[in-house]
DRENZA-417200 format. One line per 4 residues: number of its first residue (from 1); their letters; for each residue x negated, y, z of C-alpha. Coordinates in Angstrom, 1 decimal. Each point is the difference from the previous one (the first is absolute). Layout:
% residues N
NUM) a) X Y Z ~ ...
% end
This chain:
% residues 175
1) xxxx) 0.0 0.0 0.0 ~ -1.5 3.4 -1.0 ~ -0.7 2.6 2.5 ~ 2.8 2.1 -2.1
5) xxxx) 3.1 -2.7 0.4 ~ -1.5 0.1 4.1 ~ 0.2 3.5 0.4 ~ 3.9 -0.2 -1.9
9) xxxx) 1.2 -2.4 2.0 ~ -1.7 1.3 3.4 ~ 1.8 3.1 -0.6 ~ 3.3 -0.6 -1.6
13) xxxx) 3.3 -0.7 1.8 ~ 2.0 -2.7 -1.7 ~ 3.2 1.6 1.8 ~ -0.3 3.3 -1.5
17) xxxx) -0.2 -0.8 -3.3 ~ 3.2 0.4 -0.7 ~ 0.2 4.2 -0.4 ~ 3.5 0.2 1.7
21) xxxx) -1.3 -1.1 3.3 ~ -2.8 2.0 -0.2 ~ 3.1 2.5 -0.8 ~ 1.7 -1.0 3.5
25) xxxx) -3.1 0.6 2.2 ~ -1.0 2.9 -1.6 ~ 3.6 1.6 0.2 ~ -0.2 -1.9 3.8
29) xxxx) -3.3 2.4 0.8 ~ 2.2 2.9 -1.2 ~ 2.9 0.0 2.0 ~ -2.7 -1.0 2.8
33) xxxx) -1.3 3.4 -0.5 ~ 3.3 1.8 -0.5 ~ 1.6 -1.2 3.3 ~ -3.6 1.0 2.1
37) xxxx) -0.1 3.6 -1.6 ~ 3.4 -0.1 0.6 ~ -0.1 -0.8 3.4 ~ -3.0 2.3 1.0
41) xxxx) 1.5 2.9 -2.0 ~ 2.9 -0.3 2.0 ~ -2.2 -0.5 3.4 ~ -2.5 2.4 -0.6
45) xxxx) 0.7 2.0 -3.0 ~ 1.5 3.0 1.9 ~ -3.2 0.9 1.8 ~ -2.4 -0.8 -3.5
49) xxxx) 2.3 2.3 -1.4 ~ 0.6 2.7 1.9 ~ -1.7 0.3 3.3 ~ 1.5 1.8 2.9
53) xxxx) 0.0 3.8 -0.4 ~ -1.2 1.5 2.8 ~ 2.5 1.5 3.2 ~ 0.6 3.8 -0.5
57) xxxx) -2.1 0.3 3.3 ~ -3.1 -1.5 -1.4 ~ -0.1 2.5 -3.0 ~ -2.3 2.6 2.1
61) xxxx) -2.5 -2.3 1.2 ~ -0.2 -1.8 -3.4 ~ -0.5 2.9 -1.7 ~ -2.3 1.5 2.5
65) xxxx) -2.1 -3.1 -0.6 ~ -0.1 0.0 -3.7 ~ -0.7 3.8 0.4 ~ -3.6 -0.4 2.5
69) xxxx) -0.8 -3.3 -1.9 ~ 0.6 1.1 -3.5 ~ -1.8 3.5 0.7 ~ -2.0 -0.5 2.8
73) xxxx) 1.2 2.5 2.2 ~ -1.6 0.8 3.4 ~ 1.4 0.0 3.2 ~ 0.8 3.5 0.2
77) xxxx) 1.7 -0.1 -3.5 ~ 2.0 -2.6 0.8 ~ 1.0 1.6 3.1 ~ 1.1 3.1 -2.0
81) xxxx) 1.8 -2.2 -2.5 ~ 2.3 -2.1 2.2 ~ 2.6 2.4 1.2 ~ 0.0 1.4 -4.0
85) xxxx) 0.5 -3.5 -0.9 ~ 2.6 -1.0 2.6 ~ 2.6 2.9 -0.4 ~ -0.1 -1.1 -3.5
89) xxxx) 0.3 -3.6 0.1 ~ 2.8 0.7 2.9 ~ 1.9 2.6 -3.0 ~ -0.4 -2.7 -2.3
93) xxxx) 1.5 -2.6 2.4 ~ 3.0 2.7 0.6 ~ 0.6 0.3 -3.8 ~ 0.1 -3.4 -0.4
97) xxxx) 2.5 -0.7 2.6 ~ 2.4 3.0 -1.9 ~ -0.3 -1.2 -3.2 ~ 1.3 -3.4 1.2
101) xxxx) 2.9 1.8 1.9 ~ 0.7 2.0 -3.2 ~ -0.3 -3.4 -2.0 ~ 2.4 -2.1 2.2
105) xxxx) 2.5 3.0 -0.6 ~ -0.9 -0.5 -3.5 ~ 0.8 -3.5 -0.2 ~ 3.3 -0.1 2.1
109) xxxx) 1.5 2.9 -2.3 ~ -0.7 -1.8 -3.0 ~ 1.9 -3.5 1.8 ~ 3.1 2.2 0.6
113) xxxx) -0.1 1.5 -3.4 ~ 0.0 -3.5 -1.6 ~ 2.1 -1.1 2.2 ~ 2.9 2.0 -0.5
117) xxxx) -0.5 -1.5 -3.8 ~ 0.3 -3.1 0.7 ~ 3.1 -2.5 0.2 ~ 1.2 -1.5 3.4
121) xxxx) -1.5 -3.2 -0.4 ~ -3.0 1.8 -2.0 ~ -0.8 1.9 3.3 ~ 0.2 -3.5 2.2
125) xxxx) -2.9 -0.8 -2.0 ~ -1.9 3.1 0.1 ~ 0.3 0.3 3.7 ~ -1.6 -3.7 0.2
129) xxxx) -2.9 0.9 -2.1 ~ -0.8 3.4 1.6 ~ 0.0 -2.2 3.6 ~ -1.9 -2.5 -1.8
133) xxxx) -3.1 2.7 -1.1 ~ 0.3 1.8 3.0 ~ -0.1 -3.5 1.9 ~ -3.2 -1.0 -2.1
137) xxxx) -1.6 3.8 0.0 ~ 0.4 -0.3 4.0 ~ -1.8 -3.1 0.1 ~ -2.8 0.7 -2.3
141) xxxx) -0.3 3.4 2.0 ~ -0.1 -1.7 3.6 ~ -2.6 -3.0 -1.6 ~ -2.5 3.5 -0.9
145) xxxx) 0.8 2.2 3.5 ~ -2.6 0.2 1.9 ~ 0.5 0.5 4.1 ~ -0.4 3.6 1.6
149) xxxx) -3.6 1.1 0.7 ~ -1.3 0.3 3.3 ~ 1.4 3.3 1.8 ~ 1.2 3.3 -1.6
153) xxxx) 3.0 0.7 -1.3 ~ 1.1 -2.1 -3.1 ~ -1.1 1.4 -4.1 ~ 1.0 3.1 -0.3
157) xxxx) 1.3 1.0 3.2 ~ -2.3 2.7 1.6 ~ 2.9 1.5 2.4 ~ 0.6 3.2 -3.6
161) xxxx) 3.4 -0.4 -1.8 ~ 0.0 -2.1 -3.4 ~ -1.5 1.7 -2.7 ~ -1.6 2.8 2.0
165) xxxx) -4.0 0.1 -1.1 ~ -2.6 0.6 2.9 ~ -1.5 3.2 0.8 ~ -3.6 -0.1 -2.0
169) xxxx) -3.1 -0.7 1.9 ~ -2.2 2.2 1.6 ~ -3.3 0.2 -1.5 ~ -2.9 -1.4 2.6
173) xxx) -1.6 3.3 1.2 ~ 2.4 2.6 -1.4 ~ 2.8 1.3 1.3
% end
């Protein structure tokens, strides 16, 4: 026997020689692959996707870090930077928090208006699905929120009424 007809017969498997079962495993490995991504997509894909955005209260000292890494600031600069940084961040946070007021208004005023379109048993349904995204927007909202920080009032409470910006900082030195 030639080292050739070895090296075939070493090698080849007399049960796949017929191309549909090669078919069935390979289409076997497939679905394999499928139901794992699948199933880790659906475990894991959330956080792979979009990672946790960070807590209104951590948006100061974030960006106070990125600020002395990124630019190398000195102690004294960074001193001078942090109350400029924090009225900001803590306007932001304010803005944010009106904007989903003025949004929710927004979308409640548009239910109504449809509503009042809509046929008895047309509204039955509506009603359901509005629970039914609210139901799945609380959830996904509660899965992301974060608990309070330690001590201090909560985001954007600093004892001034809503919407009311803070006096501007005193320069260090000058009066």
């Amino acid at each position: 026997m030639s080292l050739r007809t070895r090296l075939t017969n070493c090698w080849s498997f007399p049960e796949m020689n017929k191309p549909w079962k090669l078919m069935l495993v390979l289409l076997g490995i497939f679905i394999a692959g499928g139901v794992t991504g699948a199933f880790l997509t659906k475990r894991f894909g959330r956080e792979w996707v979009s990672p946790k955005r960070p807590a209104p209260e951590q948006w100061a000292p974030n960006h106070m870090k990125r600020l002395a890494e990124r630019l190398g600031l000195s102690r004294e600069q960074e001193e001078q930077l942090r109350p400029i940084v924090q009225r900001n961040m803590e306007e932001l946070g304010r803005l944010r928090n009106e904007s989903m007021a003025v949004s929710k208004g927004v979308f409640e005023r548009m239910e109504r208006e449809i509503s009042e379109k809509l046929t008895p048993e047309q509204r039955v349904k509506f009603e359901q699905l509005n629970k039914e995204m609210r139901d799945r927007a609380r959830k996904d909202f509660h899965k992301d929120a974060r608990p309070p920080g330690p001590g201090g009032p909560p985001p954007g409470e600093s004892g001034r009424p809503p919407g009311e910006v803070p006096p501007p900082e005193k320069p260090p030195g000058g009066g």
